[in-house]
N, C-alpha and C positions, 0 to 999 in steps of 0.2 A: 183520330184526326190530330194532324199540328197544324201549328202558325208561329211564325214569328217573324212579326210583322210594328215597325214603329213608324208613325206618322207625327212630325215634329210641325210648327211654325214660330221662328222665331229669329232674333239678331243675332248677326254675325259680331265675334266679339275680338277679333281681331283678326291682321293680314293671315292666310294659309301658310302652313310649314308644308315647304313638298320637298319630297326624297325620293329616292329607288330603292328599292328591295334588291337585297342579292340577285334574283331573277331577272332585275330589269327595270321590273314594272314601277310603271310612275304612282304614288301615291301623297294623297293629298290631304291635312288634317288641321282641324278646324275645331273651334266649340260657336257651340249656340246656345244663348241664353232664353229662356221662356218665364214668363211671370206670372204667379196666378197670385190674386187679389184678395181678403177672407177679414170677417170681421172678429177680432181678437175677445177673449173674455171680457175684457170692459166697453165692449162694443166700437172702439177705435179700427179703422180699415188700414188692415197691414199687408204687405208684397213680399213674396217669397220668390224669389228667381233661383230654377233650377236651370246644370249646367248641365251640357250633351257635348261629348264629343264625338265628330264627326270622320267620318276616313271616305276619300273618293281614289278609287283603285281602278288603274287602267284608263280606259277613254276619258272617263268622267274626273279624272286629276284633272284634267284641262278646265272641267265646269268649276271642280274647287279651288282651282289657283286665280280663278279672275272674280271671284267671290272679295269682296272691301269691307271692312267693320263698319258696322252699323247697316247693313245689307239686311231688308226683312227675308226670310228664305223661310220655304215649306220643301219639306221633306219628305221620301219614303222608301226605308232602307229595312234593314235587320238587326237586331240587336247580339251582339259576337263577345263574346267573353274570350281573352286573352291571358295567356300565363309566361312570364321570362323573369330572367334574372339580371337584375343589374350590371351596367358595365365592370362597377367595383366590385363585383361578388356578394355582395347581399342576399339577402332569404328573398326567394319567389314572390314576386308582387302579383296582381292579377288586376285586370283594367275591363271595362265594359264601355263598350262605342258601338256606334250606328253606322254601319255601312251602308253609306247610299247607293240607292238604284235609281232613283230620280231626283232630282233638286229643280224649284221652281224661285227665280227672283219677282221676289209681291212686291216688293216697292224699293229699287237702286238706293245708294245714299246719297243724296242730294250734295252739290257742290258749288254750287251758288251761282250758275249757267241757266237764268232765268229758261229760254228757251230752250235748252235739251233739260232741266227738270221739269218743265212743263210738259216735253214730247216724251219721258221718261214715266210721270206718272202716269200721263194717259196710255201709256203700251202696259205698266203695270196693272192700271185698273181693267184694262180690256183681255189681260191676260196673255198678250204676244210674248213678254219676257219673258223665258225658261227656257230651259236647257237641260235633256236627258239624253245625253249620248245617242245624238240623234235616232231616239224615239219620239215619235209626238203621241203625245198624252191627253185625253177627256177629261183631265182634272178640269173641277172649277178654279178658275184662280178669283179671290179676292182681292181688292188693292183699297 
């Protein structure tokens, strides 16, 4: 048996870079930071934020370019190891990123539109906001 399979939740940490590929195809690339929280040797609580980057290929470029920093997003992609060479010629670098196959927006970033933040979080907490290249999804969404 395989898997590979990543399931992310976290913030958008700045606007989508989107491009085409030689083929075409629109693609869309993003990081997402996540934090986890741990009590250090002298018992002080300290935050580590790990970063992901993200690629949305083909339909789903559209869900990652309307994606805004500070966007909480939950995730469920693949993990793709990449190998190329610099524009300048350089030695082979290699890069690891999540391809998504689904993205869910848990909570928009608030913009100071008291009434659509209000009608905003409550679509986030009820779970209506997301967007999978029109599949609908039985995820729970949290908000």
């Amino acid at each position: 048996m395989q898997m590979n399979r990543v399931v992310i939740a976290g913030y958008v940490s700045k606007k989508p870079e989107v491009r085409r590929l030689p083929s075409g195809t629109p693609v869309a690339n993003v990081q997402v930071g996540e934090s986890v929280r741990y009590a250090d040797g002298s018992g002080e609580t300290r935050e580590l934020t790990n970063w992901h980057s993200l690629s949305f290929y083909g339909k789903l470029a559209d869900v990652g370019q309307a994606l805004k920093k500070g966007d909480n997003i939950y995730i469920d992609g693949r993990l793709e190891q990449r190998k190329f060479i610099g524009c300048d010629g350089s030695k082979p670098r290699t890069v690891h990123e999540i391809v998504v196959s689904q993205c869910h927006v848990i909570a928009p970033v608030r913009r100071g539109n008291k009434a659509a933040d209000s009608a905003a979080g409550r679509n986030a907490a009820n779970g209506s906001v997301s967007a999978a290249a029109g599949l609908e999804s039985e995820w729970p969404v949290a908000g």
